[in-house]
C-alpha positions as CSV (number, residue, x, y, z in Angstrom):
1,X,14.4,-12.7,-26.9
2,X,11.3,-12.0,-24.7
3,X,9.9,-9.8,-22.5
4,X,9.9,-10.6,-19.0
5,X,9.2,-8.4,-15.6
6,X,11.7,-7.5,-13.5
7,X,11.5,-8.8,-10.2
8,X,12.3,-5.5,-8.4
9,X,10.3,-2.9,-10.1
10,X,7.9,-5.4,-12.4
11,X,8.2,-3.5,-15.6
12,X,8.8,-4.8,-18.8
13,X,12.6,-5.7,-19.7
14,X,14.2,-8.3,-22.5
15,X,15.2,-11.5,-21.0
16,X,18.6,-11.2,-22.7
17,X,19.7,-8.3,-20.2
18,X,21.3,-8.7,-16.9
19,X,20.6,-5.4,-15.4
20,X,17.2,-3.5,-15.5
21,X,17.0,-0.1,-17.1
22,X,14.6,1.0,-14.6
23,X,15.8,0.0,-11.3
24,X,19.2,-1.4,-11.7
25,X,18.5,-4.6,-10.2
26,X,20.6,-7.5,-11.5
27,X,19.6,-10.6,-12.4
28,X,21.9,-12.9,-13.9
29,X,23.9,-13.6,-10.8
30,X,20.3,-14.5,-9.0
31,X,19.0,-17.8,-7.9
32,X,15.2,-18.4,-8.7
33,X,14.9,-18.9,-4.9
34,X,16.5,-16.0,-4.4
35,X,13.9,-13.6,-6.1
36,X,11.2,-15.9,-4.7
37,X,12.8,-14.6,-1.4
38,X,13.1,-10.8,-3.0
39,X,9.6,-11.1,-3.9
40,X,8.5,-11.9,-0.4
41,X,10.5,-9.3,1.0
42,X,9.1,-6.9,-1.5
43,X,5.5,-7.9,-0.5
44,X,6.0,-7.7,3.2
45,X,7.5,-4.6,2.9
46,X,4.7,-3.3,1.3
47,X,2.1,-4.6,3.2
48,X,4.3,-3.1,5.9
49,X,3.7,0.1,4.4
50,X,0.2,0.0,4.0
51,X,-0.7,-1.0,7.3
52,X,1.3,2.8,8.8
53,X,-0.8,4.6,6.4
54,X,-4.1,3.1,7.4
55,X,-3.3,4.3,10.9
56,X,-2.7,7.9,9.4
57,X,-6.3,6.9,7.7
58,X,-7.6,5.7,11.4
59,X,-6.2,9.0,13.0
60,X,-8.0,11.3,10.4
61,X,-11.2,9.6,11.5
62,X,-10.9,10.6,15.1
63,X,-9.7,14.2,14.3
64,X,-13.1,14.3,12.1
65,X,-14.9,13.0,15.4
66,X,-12.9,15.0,17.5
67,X,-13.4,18.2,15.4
68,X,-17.5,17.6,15.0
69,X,-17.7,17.2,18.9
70,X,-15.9,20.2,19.8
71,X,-17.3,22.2,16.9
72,X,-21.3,21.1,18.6
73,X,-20.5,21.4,22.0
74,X,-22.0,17.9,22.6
75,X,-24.6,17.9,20.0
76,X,-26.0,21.4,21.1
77,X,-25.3,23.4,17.9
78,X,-25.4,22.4,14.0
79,X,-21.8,21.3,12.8
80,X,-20.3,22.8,9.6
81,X,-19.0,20.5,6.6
82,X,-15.4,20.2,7.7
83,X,-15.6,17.4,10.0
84,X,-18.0,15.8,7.4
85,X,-15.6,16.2,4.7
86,X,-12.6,14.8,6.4
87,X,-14.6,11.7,7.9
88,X,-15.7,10.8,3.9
89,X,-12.0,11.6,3.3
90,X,-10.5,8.8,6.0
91,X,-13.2,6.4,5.4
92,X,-12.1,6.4,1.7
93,X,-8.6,6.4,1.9
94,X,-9.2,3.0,4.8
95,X,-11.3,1.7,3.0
96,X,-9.1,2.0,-0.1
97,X,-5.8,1.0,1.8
98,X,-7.4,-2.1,3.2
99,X,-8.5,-3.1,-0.2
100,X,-4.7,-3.3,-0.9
101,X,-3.4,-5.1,2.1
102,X,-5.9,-7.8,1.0
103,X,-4.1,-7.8,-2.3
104,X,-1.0,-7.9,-1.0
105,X,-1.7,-10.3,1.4
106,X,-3.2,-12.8,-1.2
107,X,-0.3,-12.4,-3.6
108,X,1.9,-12.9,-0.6
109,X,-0.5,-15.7,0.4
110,X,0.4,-17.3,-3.4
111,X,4.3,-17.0,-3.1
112,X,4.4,-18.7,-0.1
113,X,3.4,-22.0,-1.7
């Protein structure tokens, strides 16, 4: 017996069961092309994914821009830390969702050989 990842959810399962406890996926009717395939699939979703939340990222950017401009009235009074605060807050989440995509892309990237 040894321990193996599930293709569907990649946790941990014994290679001598047919069904994952976690997910429910089964795998002894399965082709090895076939979870090559499910594995893409799984990826693009995924990356799919990613990319509509870095547009929710993108869009708190300009709401921070949008919210500093009108709060200064062009520049002509100081600004308080809310549209500060959110920019720092979409820059990081971008930033971190992009660094994902590139993951996903790579491993994608790597099953596709």
């Amino acid at each position: 017996m040894a321990i193996i990842l599930c293709p569907s959810c990649e946790k941990n399962i014994s290679s001598n069961t047919m069904l994952c406890p976690y997910c429910g996926f089964q795998r002894g009717e399965v082709a090895e092309e076939q979870l090559k395939e499910f594995r893409r699939r799984k990826l693009r979703d995924r990356i799919y994914h990613f990319k509509m939340t870095s547009y929710a990222a993108l869009l708190l950017l300009i709401i921070a821009s949008g919210w500093f401009l009108v709060e200064t009235s062009g520049f002509q009074r100081p600004s308080s830390i809310g549209p500060y605060v959110l920019f720092l807050v979409g820059t990081a989440c971008y930033l971190v969702i992009r660094v994902y995509l590139f993951k996903f892309k790579v491993a994608l990237r790597k099953l596709n050989l």
